[in-house]
C-alpha positions as CSV (number, residue, x, y, z in Angstrom):
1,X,0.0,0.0,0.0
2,X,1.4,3.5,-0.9
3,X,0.4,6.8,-0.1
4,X,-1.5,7.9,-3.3
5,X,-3.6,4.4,-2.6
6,X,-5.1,5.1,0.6
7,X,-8.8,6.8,1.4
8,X,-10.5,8.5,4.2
9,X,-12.9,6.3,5.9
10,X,-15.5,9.5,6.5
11,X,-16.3,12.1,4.2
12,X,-15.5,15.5,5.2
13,X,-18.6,18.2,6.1
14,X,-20.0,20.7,3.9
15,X,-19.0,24.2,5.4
16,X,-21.6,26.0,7.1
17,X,-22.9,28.9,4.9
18,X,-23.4,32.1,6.8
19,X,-24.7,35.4,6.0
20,X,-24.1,36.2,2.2
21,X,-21.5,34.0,1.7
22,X,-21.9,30.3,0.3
23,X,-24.2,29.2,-2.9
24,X,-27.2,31.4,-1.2
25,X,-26.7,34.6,-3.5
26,X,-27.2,37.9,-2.6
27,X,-30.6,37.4,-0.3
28,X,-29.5,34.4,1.3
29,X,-32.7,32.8,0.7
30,X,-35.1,35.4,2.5
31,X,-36.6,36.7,-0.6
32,X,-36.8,40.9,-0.6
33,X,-38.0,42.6,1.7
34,X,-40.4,42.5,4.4
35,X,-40.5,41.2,8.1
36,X,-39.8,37.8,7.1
37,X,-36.5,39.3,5.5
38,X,-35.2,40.8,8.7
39,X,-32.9,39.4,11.2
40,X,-35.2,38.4,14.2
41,X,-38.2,38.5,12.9
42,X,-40.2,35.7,14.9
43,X,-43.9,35.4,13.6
44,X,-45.9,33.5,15.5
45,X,-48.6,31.0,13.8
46,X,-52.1,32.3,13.2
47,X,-53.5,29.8,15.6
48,X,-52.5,31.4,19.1
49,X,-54.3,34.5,17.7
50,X,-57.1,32.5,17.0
51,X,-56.7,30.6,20.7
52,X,-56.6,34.2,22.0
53,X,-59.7,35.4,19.9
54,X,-62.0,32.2,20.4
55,X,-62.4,31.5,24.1
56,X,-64.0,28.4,23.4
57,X,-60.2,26.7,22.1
58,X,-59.1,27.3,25.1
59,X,-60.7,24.9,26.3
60,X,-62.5,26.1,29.6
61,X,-66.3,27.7,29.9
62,X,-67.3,25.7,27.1
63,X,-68.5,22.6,27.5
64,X,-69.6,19.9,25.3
65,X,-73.9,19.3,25.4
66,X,-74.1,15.6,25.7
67,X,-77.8,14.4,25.3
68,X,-79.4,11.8,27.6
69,X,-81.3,10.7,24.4
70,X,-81.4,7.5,22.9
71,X,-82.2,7.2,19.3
72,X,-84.0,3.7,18.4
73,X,-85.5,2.7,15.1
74,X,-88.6,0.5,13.8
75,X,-86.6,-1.9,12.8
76,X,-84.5,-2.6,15.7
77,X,-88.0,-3.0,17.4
78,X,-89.5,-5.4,15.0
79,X,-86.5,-7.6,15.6
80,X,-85.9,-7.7,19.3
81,X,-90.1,-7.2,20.7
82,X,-93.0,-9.6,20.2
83,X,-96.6,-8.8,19.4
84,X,-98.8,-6.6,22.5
85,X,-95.3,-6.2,24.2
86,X,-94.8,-2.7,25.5
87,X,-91.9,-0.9,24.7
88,X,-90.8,1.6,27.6
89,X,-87.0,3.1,28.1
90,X,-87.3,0.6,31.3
91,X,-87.9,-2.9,28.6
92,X,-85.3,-1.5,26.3
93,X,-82.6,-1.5,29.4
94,X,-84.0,-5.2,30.5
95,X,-83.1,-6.5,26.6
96,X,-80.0,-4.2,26.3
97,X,-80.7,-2.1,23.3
98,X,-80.1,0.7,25.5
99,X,-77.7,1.9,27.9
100,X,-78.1,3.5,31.0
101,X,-76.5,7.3,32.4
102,X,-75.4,7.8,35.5
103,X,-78.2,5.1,37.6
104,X,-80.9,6.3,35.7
105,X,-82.9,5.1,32.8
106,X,-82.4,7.1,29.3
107,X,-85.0,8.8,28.0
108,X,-85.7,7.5,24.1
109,X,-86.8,8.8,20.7
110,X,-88.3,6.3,18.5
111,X,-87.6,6.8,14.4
112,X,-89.3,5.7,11.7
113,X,-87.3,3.6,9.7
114,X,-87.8,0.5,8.4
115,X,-91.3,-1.1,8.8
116,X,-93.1,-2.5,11.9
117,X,-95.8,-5.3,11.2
118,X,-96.8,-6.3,15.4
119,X,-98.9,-4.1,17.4
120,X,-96.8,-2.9,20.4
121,X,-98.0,-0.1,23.0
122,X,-95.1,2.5,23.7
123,X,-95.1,4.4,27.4
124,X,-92.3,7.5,27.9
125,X,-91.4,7.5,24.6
126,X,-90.7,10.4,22.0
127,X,-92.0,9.5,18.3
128,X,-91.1,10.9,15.4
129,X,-94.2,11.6,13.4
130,X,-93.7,9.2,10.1
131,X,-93.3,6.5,13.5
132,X,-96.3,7.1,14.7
133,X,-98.2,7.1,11.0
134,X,-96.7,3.4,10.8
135,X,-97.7,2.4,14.7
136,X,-100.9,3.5,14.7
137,X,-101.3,2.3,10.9
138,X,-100.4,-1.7,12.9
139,X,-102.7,-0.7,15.4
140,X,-100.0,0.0,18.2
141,X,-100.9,2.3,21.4
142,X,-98.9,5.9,22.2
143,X,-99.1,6.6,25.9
144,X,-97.2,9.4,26.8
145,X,-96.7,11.1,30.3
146,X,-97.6,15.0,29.7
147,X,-94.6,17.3,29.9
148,X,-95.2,20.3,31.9
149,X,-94.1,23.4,29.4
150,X,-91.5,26.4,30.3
151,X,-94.8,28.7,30.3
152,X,-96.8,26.5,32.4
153,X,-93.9,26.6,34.8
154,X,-94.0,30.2,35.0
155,X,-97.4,30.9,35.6
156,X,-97.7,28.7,38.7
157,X,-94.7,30.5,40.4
158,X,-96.2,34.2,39.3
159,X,-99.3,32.9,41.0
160,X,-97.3,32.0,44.3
């Protein structure tokens, strides 16, 4: 082995460019003018001005509306209730098509898909209207416990 045989085991580094000097040119990559030309120029992102302009990013005051209300087809009834049965949020717990909140039983929403062919009574239930066209077209039973309205509310505690 002579001299003019050997080789470096590591190539040597690119020098660091600085300022104007290098393969850069005259701007040094920062365009023209403007702030983002200038030495120092830190801009923040658009997003901590949003944060700052939109409480609700922040995360605290704002809090997400979860609904106690379960949604529950015609179809999922047909399947899992037999004729004259009645459907309640209390015999949708007992066959676990619906969950329960915090100890107490959900309150439910009944939708009108798909068709329905027994006739089933429904207690503490919301219907959708095209739901109850297709109960009450079976022959099925609404019974609903009355909600007492904001207004009626208010008139009872004037009268107090």
């Amino acid at each position: 082995m002579q001299l003019h045989e050997l080789k470096p085991t590591h190539k040597n580094k690119d020098k660091k460019r600085i300022g104007r000097g290098g393969k850069r040119g005259t701007y040094s990559g920062r365009g023209q003018k403007g702030q983002k030309s200038r030495s120092g120029s830190n801009r923040q992102p658009i997003i901590r001005k949003m944060i700052k302009k939109y409480p609700k990013l922040r995360g605290y005051k704002f809090k997400a509306v979860k609904t106690d209300l379960a949604i529950i087809n015609l179809d999922i009834l047909e399947k899992n209730f037999k004729a004259q049965e009645k459907v309640s949020p209390k015999s949708l717990l007992e066959k676990k098509i619906i969950g329960k909140i915090k100890k107490q039983t959900r309150k439910v929403k009944i939708l009108g898909r798909g068709e329905i062919s027994k006739a089933l009574s429904f207690e503490n239930c919301e219907i959708s209207n095209k739901a109850k066209e297709k109960i009450e077209k079976v022959g099925g039973k609404i019974e609903k416990i009355e909600k007492i309205e904001k207004t009626e509310k208010i008139e009872k505690n004037n009268k107090k």
